[in-house]
N, C-alpha and C positions, 0 to 999 in steps of 0.2 A: 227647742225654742220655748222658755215661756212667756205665754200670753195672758194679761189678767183678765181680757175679755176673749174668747177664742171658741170654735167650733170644729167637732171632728164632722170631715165630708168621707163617706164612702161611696167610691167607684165601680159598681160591678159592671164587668168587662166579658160580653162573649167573643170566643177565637173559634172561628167559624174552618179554620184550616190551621195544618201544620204550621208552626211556627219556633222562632231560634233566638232565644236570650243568651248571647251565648258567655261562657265562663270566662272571664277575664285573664288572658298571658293561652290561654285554648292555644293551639298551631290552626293557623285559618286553615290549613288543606285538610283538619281533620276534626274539628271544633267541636268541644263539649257543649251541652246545654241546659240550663237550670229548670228548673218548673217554671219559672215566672222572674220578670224585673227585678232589678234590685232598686235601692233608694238611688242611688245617681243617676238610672239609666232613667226612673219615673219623674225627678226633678229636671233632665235632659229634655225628655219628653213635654215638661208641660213651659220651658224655656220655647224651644222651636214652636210650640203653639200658640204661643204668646204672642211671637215674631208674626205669626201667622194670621192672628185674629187682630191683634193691636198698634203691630208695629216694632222697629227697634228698639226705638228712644224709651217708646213705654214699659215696654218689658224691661229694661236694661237697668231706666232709675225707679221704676213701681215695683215688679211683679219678682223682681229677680231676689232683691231683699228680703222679700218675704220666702222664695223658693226654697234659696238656699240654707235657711235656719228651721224653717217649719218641721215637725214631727211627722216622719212616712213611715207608715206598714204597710205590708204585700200581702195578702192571705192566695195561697194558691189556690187553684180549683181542686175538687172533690180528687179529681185520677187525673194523673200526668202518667204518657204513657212516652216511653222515650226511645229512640230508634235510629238505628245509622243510616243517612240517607244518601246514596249517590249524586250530585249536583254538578250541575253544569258552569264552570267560574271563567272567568278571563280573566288574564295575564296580560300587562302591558309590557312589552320588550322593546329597547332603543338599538339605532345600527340597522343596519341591514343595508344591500343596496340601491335602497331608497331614502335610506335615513328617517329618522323621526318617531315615531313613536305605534310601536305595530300591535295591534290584541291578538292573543293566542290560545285559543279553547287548550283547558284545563279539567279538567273532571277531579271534582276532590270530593270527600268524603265530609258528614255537617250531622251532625248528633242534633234531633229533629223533635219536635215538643206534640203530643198531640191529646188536648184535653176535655175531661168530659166536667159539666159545673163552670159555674163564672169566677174568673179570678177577680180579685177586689181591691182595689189600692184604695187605702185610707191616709188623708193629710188631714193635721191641724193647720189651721186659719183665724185669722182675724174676722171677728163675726161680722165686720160691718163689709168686710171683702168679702164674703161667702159667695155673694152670685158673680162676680167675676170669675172665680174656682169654678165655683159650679159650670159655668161656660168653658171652663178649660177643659178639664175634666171632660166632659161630651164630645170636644172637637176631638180629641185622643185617634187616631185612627190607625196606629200600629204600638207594636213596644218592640224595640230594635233594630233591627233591619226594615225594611219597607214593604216588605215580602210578608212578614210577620201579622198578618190582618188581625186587628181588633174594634171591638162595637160596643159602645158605648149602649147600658140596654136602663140602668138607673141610677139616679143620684137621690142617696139619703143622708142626714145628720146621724153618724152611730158610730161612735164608738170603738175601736178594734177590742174582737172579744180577748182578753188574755189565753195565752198560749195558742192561739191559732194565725200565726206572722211568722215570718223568718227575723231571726234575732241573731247577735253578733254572739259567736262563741263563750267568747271572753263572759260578756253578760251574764251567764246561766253558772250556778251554783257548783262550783266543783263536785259535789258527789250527786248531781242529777245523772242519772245515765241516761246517754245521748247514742250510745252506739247503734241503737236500731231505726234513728232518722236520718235523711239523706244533709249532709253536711256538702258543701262547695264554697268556692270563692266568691265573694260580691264584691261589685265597686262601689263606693259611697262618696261623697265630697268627702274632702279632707276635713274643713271646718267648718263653724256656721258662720266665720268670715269672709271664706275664700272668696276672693275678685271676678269682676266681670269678664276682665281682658285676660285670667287662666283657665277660663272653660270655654271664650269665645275669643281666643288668640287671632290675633295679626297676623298677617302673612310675613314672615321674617320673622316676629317675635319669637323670644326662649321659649323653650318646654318648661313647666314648672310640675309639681309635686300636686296637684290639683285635688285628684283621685287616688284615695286609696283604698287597698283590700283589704277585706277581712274572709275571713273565715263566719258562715253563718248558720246557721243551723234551720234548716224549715221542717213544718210540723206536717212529714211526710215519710211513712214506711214506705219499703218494699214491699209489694204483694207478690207479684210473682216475677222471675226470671227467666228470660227465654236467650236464644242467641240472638247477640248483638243488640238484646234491648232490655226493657223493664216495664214495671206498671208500678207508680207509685201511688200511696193514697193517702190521703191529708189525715194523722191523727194528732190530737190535739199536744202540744208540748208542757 
């Protein structure tokens, strides 16, 4: 999105617990999980907060305009250490002879985020909207699942430093060598047009093309390998 008046807001974020962004098409019984949000799930995120602090109507014809075009970067924290975690899920199954609709413990398995340093979502804004962002941005209080605790600890005007964000594959120069950062899928909006009524569907309404993935690249090695986990660490891209 360009703005001729505009400001970057950066969000640094402490995760005070394990927490699961998980890879988009993942098998829920066994789900991978990224270092951090991607752009759709932090435009997502600050939609339902909108709802939350403002209202429908507001968010829907104000806040939503602006969400969906605005410029996002993710910067992860310093170490994401990653780990397969045992979890307790419920199954809903229909029939039986009571009929209706019965929960059923499930034990699956959830690739589990746990990070040391504050991860940092940065959006560009329109500067005269700045402190309503800025108010978004603070209410924040997970990224993903609801499990996934996050704390709002500062809000500043700055910039995302180059090479330290997750970036779209495609983007980065064919002969950059990328092989020794952690690449995965993200979801992003499709466009900076896409609709209300495709990210906040009706009950009956179609599926659309809303969300798509890319392949992205975040500015994070390997340190070491253990079984069943890793320890990655932000270096710069």
């Amino acid at each position: 999105m360009d703005i001729v008046d505009s400001t970057w807001l950066a969000a640094d974020y402490h995760l005070p617990a394990l927490y699961s962004c998980r890879v988009p098409m993942s098998s829920s019984d066994s789900a991978l999980a990224l270092p951090g949000p991607g752009p759709a799930t932090v435009r997502l995120a600050l939609v339902r907060t909108g709802i939350e602090l403002f209202g429908l109507e507001y968010t829907r014809d104000t806040l939503f305009p602006v969400i969906r075009a605005a410029n996002v970067r993710v910067r992860p924290p310093e170490r994401v250490a990653l780990s397969m975690q045992l979890v307790r899920a419920y199954k809903g199954t229909t029939g039986g002879r009571r009929g209706g609709v019965q929960l059923v413990e499930s034990p699956t398995y959830r690739e589990m985020a746990h990070a040391a340093g504050c991860l940092t979502v940065y959006i560009q804004v329109p500067t005269d909207e700045a402190v309503t962002y800025r108010e978004l941005l603070a209410a924040i209080g997970y990224w993903g699942p609801a499990s996934s605790l996050a704390f709002c600890i500062e809000i500043s005007s700055t910039a995302p430093p180059a090479g330290e964000f997750a970036v779209p594959l495609q983007s980065l120069a064919a002969t950059r060598p990328i092989q020794q950062f952690f690449v995965g899928v993200t979801a992003e909006f499709r466009d900076p047009a896409v609709g209300w009524g495709e990210i906040m569907p009706e009950v009956h309404s179609e599926q659309t093309d809303a969300i798509r993935l890319d392949l992205y690249v975040w500015p994070m090695v390997i340190g070491e390998r253990h079984r069943g986990g890793k320890l990655l660490l932000r270096r710069s891209l």
